[in-house]
N, C-alpha and C positions, 0 to 999 in steps of 0.2 A: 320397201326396206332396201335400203344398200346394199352392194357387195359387202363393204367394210363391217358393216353392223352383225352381219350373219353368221359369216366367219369367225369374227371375236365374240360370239352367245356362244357358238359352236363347237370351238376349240382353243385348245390351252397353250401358254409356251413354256418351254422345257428348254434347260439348258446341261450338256451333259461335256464333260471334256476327252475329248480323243486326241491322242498322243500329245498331250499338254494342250489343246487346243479347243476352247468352247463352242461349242457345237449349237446354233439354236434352232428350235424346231417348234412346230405347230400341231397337235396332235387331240386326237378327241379325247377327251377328261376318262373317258370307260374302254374296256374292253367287249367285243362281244363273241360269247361263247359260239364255237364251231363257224366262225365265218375267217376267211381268209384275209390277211390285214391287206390293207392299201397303203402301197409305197409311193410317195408322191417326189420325183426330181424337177427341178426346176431351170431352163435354160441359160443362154452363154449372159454371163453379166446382170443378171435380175434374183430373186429371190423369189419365197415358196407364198411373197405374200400375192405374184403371179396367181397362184395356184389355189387360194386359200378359198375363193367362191364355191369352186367345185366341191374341195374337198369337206367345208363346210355342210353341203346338203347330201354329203355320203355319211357324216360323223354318226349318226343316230342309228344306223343299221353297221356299221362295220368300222373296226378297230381305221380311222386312215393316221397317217403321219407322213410328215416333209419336213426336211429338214433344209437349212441353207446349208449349200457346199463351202466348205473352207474360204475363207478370203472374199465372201460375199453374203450380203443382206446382215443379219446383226448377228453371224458364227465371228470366230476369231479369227486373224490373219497370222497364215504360215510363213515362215522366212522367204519359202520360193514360191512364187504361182505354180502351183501345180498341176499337170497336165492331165488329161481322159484317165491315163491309167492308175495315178494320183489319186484323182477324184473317183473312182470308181475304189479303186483303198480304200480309202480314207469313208466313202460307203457304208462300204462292208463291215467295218469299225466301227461306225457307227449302229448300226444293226445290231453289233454282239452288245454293246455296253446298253443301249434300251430293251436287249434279250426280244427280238423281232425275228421269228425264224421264216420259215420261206413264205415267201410274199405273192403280192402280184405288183406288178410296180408299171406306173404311171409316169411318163416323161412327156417333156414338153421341149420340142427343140433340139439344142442341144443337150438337153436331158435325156433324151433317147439314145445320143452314144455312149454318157454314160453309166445306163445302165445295161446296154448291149455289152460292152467291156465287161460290169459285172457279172454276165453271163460267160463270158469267157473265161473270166477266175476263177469263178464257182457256180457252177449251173445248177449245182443243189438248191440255193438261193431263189431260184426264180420255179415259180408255180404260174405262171403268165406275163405277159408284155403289152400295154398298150402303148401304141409310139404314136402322139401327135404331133404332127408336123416337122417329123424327123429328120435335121440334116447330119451330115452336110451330100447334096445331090453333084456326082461327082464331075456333072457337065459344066458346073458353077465354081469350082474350088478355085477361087481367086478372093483375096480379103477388098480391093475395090466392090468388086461384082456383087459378093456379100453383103458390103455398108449399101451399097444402092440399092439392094431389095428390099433391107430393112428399111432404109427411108422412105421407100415405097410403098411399105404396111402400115405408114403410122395416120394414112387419112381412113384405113380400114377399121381401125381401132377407136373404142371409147376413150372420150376425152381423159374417165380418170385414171385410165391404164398411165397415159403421159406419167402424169407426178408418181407414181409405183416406179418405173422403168429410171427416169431421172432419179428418183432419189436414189436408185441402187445402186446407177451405172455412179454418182456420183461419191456414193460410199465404197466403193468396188476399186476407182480411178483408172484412167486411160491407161498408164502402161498395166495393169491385171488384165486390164480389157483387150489388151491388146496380142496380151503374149497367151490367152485361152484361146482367145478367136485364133490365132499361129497353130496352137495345139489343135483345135476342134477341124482346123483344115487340114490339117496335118495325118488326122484319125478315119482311115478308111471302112464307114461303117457297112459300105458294101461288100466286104471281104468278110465280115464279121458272121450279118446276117443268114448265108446260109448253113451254120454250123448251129442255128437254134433252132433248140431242139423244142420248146415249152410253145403252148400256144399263143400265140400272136393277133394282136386288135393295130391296125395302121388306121388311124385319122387322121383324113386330111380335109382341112377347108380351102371351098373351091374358087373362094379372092384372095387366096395366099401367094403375095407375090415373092416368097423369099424358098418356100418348096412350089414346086411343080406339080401337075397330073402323071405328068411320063415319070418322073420319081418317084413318086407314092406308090404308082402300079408297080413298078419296076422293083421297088425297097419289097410289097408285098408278095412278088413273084420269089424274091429270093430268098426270102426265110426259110429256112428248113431245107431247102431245095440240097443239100447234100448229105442230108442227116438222117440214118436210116430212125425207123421209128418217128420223124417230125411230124406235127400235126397241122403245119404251116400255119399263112396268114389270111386274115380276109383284109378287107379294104372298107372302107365304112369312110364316104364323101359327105359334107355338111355341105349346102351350096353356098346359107348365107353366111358362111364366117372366113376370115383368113386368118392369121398366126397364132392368136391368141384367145384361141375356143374356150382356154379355162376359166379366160376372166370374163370373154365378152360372154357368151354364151353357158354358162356353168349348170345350166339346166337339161341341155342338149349330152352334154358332155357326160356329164352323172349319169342322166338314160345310157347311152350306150356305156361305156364302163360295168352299171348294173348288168347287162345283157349281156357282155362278153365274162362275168363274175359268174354268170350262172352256164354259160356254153360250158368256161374252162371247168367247172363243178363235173358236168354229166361226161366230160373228156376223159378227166381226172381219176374219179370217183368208180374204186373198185367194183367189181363183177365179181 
């Protein structure tokens, strides 16, 4: 069975409007009692239909949802491209109108800063962090350097990721594409991360040519690292995947996800 096929038995789409602006989203049909929802983001210029493999084989034990950010995949488009701290808004807005209270939240990419941002706004919001393939690594921050990496991951990738990515970046257009990428380089998520405070999962796949090893250790050395009380990061390597673990891999991904659901549980979870 397909990715596509799974995802849509899986889950439903919802459209809700945030500050005039419709919001679309992918979310499992049920709620389930006393489990902690899953937040799914989705990185720079693509949509949550990225995401939607994973989140389909989490749907039946745990409330997940992903939404498209503003001005990408089939949400509506705002007057300005809005930048990290925008989109981590415009988030969090979205969260109070589906009534989604603290989460664990799942990023892919740029989906990791942000939801790192919304950790910044509001740290009540987050009950864990899984960061896949988190940039932007700040040895790289050049928009060349960047397009070459991603050119780089596309012979890593399943064929029908291609037509996901194209049709989004196509629906999305070059200058959105172009002025997020400005902003996502612009967002230094290493300043961020050692002010989190909630528990932290970093995956990284180990033919990802667009993150690094020296970045992954280094993003997971910094979490928490200035934050009394943090409970820091682990690191959790995949050897056979690079960029796009949610879509190629979406079985790999759910296990671990599951496994850090159940760490952050006994972290968490009064005495």
């Amino acid at each position: 069975m397909s990715h596509d096929v799974v995802a849509t038995e899986r889950l439903v789409s919802v459209t809700d409007p945030v500050d005039g602006i419709p919001i679309h989203a992918r979310v499992s049909p049920h709620f389930v009692n006393g489990r902690t929802p899953l937040v799914f983001v989705h990185g720079l210029g693509v949509s949550v239909r990225y995401l939607e493999p994973t989140m389909a084989l989490l749907a039946s034990e745990y409330h997940v949802a992903g939404l498209d950010l503003p001005g990408f995949g089939r949400s509506g488009t705002p007057p300005e491209t809005l930048d990290t701290r925008g989109l981590a808004s415009a988030l969090a807005k979205w969260l109070d109108v589906r009534g989604i209270g603290p989460a664990i939240f799942v990023g892919n990419s740029y989906g990791c800063q942000v939801i790192v941002e919304l950790v910044m706004q509001d740290p009540r919001r987050v009950v864990g962090l899984v960061l896949n393939a988190p940039t932007m690594a700040p040895a790289h921050r050049t928009i060349t350097g960047h397009l070459i990496r991603v050119l780089a991951d596309i012979p890593f990738e399943p064929f029908g990721l291609w037509w996901v990515v194209a049709r989004d970046y196509l629906r999305a257009g070059p200058l959105r594409l172009l002025a997020t990428l400005r902003y996502a380089l612009d967002d230094h998520i290493e300043e961020k991360l050692p002010d989190v405070v909630a528990p932290t999962m970093i995956v990284y796949g180990a033919r990802d040519p667009v993150v690094t090893m020296a970045w992954a250790t280094e993003a997971a050395r910094l979490v928490g690292l200035t934050s009394q009380g943090a409970v820091g990061a682990t690191l959790s390597v995949v050897p056979t995947a690079a960029h796009a673990l949610p879509y190629d891999d979406p079985a790999t991904f759910a296990a671990l996800i599951e496994s850090f659901v159940e760490r952050v549980h006994r972290v968490t979870r009064p005495r």
